[in-house]
N, C-alpha and C positions, 0 to 999 in steps of 0.2 A: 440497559441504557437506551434513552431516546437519543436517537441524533436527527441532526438539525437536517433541513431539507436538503439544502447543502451541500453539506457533510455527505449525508444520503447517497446521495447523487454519483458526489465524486468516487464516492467507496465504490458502489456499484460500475462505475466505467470502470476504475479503475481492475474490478475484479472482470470483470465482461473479456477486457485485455489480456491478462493471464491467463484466463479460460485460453484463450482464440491461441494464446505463445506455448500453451499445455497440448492442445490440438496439434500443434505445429508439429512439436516435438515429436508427437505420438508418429506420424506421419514419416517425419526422417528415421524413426526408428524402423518405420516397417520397409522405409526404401533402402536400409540399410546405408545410412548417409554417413561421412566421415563423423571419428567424433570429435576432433576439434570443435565441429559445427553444432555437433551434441552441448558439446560443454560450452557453449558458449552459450547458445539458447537455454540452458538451464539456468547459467548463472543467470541471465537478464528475466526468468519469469521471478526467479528467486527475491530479485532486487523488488522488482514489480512486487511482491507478495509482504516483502519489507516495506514496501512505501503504505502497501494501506493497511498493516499493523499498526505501524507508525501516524497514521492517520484518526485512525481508531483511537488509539491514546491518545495523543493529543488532545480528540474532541471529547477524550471520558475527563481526562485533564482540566479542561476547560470548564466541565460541569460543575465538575469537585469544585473549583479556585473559585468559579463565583457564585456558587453556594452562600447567601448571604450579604451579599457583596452587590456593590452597586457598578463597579467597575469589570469591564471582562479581559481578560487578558487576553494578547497577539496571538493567536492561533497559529498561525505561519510559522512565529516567533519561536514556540513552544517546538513544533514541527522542525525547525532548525537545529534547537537543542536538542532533541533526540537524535537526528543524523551525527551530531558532533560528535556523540558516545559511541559511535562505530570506534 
């Protein structure tokens, strides 16, 4: 799948992000940091790693729908309706 520059882009931050919150983690682990603070920064790289799944679809989403089609569907919109289905 091509994605749009974009698209591109935001994935890329987005993943750069998780990277640096993956770093994080590794770090509390070796200071032996509580884990509340563990579990917490997992859940948020997790989220983070859901947002640009979710992203990803979307914009494969998006290809498929206007495949043909002169009109392009909300992207955002699409991006919505998938958080919904949590």
């Amino acid at each position: 799948m091509k994605l749009d520059p974009e698209v591109r882009g935001s994935l890329q931050r987005r993943l750069r992000r998780a990277r640096g919150q993956v770093e994080g983690i590794l770090r509390m682990v070796e200071d032996e940091r509580d884990c509340a603070e563990l579990l917490t920064q997992l859940s948020a790289v997790s989220r983070a790693l859901d947002r640009a799944a979710i992203e990803v679809l979307s914009a494969g989403l998006q290809q498929c729908a206007v495949a043909g089609e002169s009109a392009a569907p909300d992207r955002v919109r699409l991006e919505r309706l998938f958080l919904s289905l949590r």
